[in-house]
N, C-alpha and C positions, 0 to 999 in steps of 0.2 A: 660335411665339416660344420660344426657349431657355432655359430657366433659369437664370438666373445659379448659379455653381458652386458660393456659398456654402450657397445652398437646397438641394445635394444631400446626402442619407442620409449620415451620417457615415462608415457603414462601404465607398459608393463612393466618398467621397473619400479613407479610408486606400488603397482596394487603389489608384487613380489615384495616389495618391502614391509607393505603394510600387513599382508601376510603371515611374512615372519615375525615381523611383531606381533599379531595379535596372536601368532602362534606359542610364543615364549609368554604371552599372558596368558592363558590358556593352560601351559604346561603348570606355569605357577599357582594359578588357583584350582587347578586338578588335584597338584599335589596338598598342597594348604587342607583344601577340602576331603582327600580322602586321610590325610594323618588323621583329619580334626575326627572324620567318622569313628577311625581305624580305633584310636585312643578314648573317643565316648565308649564306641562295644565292651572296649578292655576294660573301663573303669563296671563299666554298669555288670559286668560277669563278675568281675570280683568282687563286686557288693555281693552281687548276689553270692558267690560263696563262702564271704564273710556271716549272711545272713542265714544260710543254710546251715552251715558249724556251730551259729548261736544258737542256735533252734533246738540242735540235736544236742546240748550238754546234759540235760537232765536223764533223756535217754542211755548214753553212753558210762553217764555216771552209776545208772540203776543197773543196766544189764550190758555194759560191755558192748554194746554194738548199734548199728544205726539202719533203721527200716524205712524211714521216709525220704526216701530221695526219687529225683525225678529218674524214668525208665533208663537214660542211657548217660546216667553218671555212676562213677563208679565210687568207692567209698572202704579203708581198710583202717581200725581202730588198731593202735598200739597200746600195751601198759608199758611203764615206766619199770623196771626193776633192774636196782643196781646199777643206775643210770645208763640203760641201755634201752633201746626198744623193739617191745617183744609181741609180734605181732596177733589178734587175734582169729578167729573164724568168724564169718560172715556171710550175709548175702550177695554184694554186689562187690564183687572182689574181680579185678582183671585178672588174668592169666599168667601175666608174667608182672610181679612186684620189684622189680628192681627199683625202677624208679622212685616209688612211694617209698621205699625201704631206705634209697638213698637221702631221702625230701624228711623223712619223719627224723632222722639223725639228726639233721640242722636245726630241727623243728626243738631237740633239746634246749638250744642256747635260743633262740628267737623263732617268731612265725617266719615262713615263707611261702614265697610264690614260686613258680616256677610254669616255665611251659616245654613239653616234652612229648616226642611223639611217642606211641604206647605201641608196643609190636600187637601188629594182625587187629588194629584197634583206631589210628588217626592220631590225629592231631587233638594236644587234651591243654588246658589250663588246671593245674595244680596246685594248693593250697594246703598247708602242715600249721598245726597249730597244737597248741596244750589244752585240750577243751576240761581237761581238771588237773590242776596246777600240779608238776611232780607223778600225776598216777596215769593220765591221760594222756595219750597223741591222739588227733583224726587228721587224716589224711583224705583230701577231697579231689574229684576230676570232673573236669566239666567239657566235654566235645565243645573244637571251635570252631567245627563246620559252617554251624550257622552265621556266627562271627562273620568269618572267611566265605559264606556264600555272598553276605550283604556285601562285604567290601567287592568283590568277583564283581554283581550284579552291579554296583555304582560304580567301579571302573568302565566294563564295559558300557555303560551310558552314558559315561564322562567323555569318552571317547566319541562314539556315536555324536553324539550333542555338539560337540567341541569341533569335530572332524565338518559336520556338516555348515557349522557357522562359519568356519575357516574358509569354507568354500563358498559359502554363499557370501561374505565379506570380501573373499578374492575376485569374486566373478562380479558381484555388485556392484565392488570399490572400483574394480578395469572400467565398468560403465558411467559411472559418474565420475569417475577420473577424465576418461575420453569426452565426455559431454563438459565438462570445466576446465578442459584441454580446446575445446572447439576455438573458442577467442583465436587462440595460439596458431590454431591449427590454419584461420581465417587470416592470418599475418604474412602464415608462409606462404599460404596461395596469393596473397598479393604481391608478395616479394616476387614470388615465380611469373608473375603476370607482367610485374616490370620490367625484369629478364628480358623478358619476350618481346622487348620496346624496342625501337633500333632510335637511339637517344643521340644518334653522333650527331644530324642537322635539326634535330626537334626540341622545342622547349616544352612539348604537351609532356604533362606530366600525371594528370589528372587524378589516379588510381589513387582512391582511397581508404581505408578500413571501415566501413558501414554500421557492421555487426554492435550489438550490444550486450551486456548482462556480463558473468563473469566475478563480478565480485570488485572491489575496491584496489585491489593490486592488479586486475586488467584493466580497468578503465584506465589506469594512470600508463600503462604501457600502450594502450592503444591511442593515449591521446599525445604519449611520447611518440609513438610510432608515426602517427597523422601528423605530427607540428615536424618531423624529420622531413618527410616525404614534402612537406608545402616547404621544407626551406628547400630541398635539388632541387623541388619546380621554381621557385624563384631563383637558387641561381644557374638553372640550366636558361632562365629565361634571359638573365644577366648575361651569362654567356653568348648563347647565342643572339642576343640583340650586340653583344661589342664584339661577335665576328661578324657579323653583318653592316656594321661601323666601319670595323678595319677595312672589311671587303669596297666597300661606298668609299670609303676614306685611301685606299690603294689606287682604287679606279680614278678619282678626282686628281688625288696627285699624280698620276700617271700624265692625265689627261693638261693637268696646267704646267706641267717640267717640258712635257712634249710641244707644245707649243711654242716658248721660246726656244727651246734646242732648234724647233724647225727652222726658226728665225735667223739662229744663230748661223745655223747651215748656210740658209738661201744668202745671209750677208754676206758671208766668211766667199763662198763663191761667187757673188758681185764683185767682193773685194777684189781677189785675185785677178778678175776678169778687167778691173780698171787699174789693177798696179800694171797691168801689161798694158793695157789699150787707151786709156782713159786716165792718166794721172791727176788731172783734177776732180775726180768722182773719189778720189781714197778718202779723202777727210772725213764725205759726206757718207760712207758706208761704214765707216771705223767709228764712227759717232752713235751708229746703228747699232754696232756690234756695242759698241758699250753698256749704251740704252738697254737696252735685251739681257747683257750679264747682268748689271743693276738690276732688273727687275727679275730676274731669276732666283740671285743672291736675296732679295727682300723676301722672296718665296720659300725659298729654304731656311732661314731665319726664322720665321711664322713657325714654318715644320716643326723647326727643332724645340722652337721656344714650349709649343704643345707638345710634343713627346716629353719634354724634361718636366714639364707640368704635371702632365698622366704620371709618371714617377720618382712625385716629388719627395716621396719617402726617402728613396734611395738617391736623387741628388736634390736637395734645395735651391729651387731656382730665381728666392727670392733673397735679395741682402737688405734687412729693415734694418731703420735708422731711427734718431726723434728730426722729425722735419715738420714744416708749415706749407700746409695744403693749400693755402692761398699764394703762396711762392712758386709752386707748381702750376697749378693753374693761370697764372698772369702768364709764364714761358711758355704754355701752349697756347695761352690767347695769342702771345707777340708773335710767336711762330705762326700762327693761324691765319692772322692777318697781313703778314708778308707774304703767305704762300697764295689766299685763297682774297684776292680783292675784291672778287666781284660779290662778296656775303656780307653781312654786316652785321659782328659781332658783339652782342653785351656782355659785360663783365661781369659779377659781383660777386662774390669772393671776399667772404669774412676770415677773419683769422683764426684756423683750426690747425694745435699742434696735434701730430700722433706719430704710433710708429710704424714705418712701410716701409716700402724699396721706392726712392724717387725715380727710378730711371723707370721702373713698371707702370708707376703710379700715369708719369707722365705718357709713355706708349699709351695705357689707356683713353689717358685726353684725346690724343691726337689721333689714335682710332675712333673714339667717336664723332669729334668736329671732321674726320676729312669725310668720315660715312654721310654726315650731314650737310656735306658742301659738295660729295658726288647725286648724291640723291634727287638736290633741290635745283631749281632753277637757279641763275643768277639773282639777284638781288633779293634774296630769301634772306628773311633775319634768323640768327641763329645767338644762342645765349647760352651762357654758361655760369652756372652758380655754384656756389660752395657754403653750405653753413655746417652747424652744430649742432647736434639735438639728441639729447638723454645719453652722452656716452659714444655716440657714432658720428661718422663724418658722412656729410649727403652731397654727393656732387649730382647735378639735373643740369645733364644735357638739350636743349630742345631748340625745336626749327616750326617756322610757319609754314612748312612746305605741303606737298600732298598728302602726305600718310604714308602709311605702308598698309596693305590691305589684311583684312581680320585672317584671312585664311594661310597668310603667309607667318603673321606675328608668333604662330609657335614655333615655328621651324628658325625662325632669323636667327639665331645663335649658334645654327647649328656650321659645322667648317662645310665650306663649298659651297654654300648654300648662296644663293642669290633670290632678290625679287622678282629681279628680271629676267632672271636665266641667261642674262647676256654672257659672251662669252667675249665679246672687244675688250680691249683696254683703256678703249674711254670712258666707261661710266661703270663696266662689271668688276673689276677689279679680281683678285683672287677667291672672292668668300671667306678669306679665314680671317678677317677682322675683327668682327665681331663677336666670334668664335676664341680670338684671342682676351678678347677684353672679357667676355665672361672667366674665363679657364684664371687670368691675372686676379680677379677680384673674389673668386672664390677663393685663389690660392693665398688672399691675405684674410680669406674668412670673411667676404663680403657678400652681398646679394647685390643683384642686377634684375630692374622689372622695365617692361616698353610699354607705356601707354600710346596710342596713335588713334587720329585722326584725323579727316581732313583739315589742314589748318594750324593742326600742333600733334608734334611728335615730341616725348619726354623720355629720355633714357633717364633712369633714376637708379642711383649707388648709393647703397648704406655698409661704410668699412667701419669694424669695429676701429677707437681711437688707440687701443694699445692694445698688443699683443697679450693672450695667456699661454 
């Protein structure tokens, strides 16, 4: 069964194309070329037996007939009498006169041509003329063999010539088609090579198009091809680095929700164990249980607040307002220093209006001053400032405390993440504090950077002043 032609190699259906075309240019200038021959021979014969007729008038006029003609033309003189014409004897007379007989009648009213085959004789060009006005006809033949062997012989070479170029253009043009097809050809074996990747846990994405040359319309495909392939590797890299997040980030929450549940369990079972046995043990287990839902609830709060963050497109989890950021920060100071007395807080807090969410603005504060009074020892100064500068609000957190070590400072932002790796609830807290404060000040379009060292630690916030 044949393949439908659309199914074939692209590059045999260029050269078939190109084929047929140069085929129908080929036909065209065959033809062009042999009328053009065909029509020189016609003209240049009938000169010549225009030439031949003038030649012979003085002859035909003295004795009626004509002796010089070439071997295998023929030649029959008519007189005029009584406006008819009346043929005479000669030498080179064909066999059967009809034709001439019918040619020299015309020849009356005007010259003519004519082309007529001659029985037992070929193919002849014919010529009637008056060669003495009124007295005279000559009637001339000229074989067009020769004619028709040259046109014969430049057909068949026309052909020959034409047939072989056609082929060597088809056969040529498949090779340099297929060779200026190679680029192409070098795409799809990459393609097939990626195929062949098992891409579901991998970010390597590596394969690239090497090859060169091709011409100005491959480079640009190949270097579309290459910027395609580097953006899956970046976002298969994107990808699988935020399942591997989620993955970290599953496992963390698993691990901090399961700890108070356990909690909740072991109180919930004292509990019971002292509403039966122990009635004045309830208060102090029901205080427990409390404690434990509180800090669960602040856990899932954190959770939810960064999930609605990660898709803030689809819900905004921020309500901006025009408020003064020196307002904000004095209620995180006063709260600061109610909750944490053993710190000892500076203030200074110039007056920057802008537009935010106060309720965010403030979580922030108070995620970093508690970060900063978990961290540090008692009587650690910690200071909190607020100014203005080119357009942005800069709030700098900082404490005299230890530091936090070089090797940790990329990771701190990240959820879960702790310096200490403590897992108690007296100094490790959940991890997602800080994690919350970046994801907040991003989402008002802010940066967050940590300087630290022994001595001073500087959380530093540049929020733009008003929204675009």
């Amino acid at each position: 069964m044949l393949t439908p032609v659309r199914e074939w190699r692209l590059g045999t259906r260029l050269a078939l194309g190109l084929g047929a075309l140069a085929l129908t240019v080929f036909v065209i200038v065959g033809w062009v070329m042999i009328a053009s021959m065909q029509s020189f021979l016609d003209r240049r014969l009938d000169d010549q037996m225009v030439i031949s007729q003038t030649s012979a008038v003085k002859e035909v006029e003295a004795h009626g007939r004509v002796s010089k003609l070439p071997p295998d033309w023929f030649a029959v003189v008519y007189r005029i009498e009584d406006g008819r014409a009346k043929a005479l004897a000669g030498e080179q007379q064909p066999q059967d006169r009809e034709e001439f007989d019918d040619l020299a009648t015309k020849a009356l009213a005007k010259d003519t041509f004519s082309t007529d085959y001659l029985r037992d004789e070929g193919k002849f060009r014919l010529r009637a003329c008056q060669v003495v006005k009124d007295e005279y006809i000559l009637v001339s033949a000229a074989p067009m063999h020769d004619r028709d062997g040259t046109i014969s012989q430049l057909v068949t070479v026309g052909v020959i010539a034409f047939l072989s170029a056609l082929v060597a253009l088809v056969v040529g043009g498949q090779a340099l088609i297929r060779r200026g097809m190679q680029p192409l050809s070098d795409m799809a074996d990459t393609a097939h090579d990626i195929s062949s990747h098992d891409l579901t846990d991998s970010a390597d994405l590596t394969v690239r198009v090497d090859a060169s040359g091709g011409g100005v319309e491959v480079e640009e495909l190949r270097e579309a091809f290459n910027k395609m392939l580097a953006h899956i590797d970046s976002s298969l890299a994107a990808r699988t680095a935020a399942e591997q997040r989620l993955r970290r980030f599953i496992a963390d929450a698993s691990h901090e929700l399961r700890t108070p549940l356990t909690s909740l369990r072991g109180y919930a079972d004292l509990f019971k164990y002292a509403a039966a046995n122990e009635p004045g043990e309830r208060e102090k287990h029901l205080e427990k249980l409390r404690s434990e839902a509180a800090r669960m609830s602040v856990l899932l709060d954190d959770l939810l607040l960064l999930a609605r963050l990660d898709s803030a497109a689809a819900e905004p989890p921020l309500r901006p307002e025009e408020l003064d950021l020196s307002v904000v920060a004095e209620a995180a100071a006063d709260a600061f220093r109610a909750g944490r007395p053993s710190h000892v807080l500076d203030l200074d807090a110039d007056t920057v209006t802008m537009t935010a969410d106060p309720t965010r603005l403030r979580q922030v504060l108070d995620n970093l001053l508690t970060n900063a009074a978990v961290h540090t020892p008692p009587g650690t100064a910690v200071q909190l400032k607020v100014t203005a500068e080119n357009g942005w609000a800069v709030v700098r957190v900082s404490d005299t405390g230890p530091g936090i070590p070089e090797a940790d400072q990329a990771r701190i932002f990240d959820r879960f993440y702790r310096v200490d790796d403590s897992r108690t609830r007296q100094r490790g807290g959940s991890g997602l504090g800080l994690a919350v404060v970046r994801s907040l000040v991003e989402a008002h379009g802010g940066t967050i950077e940590l300087a630290s060292r022994p001595g001073a630690t500087v959380f530093s916030i540049r929020l733009p002043r008003h929204q675009h």
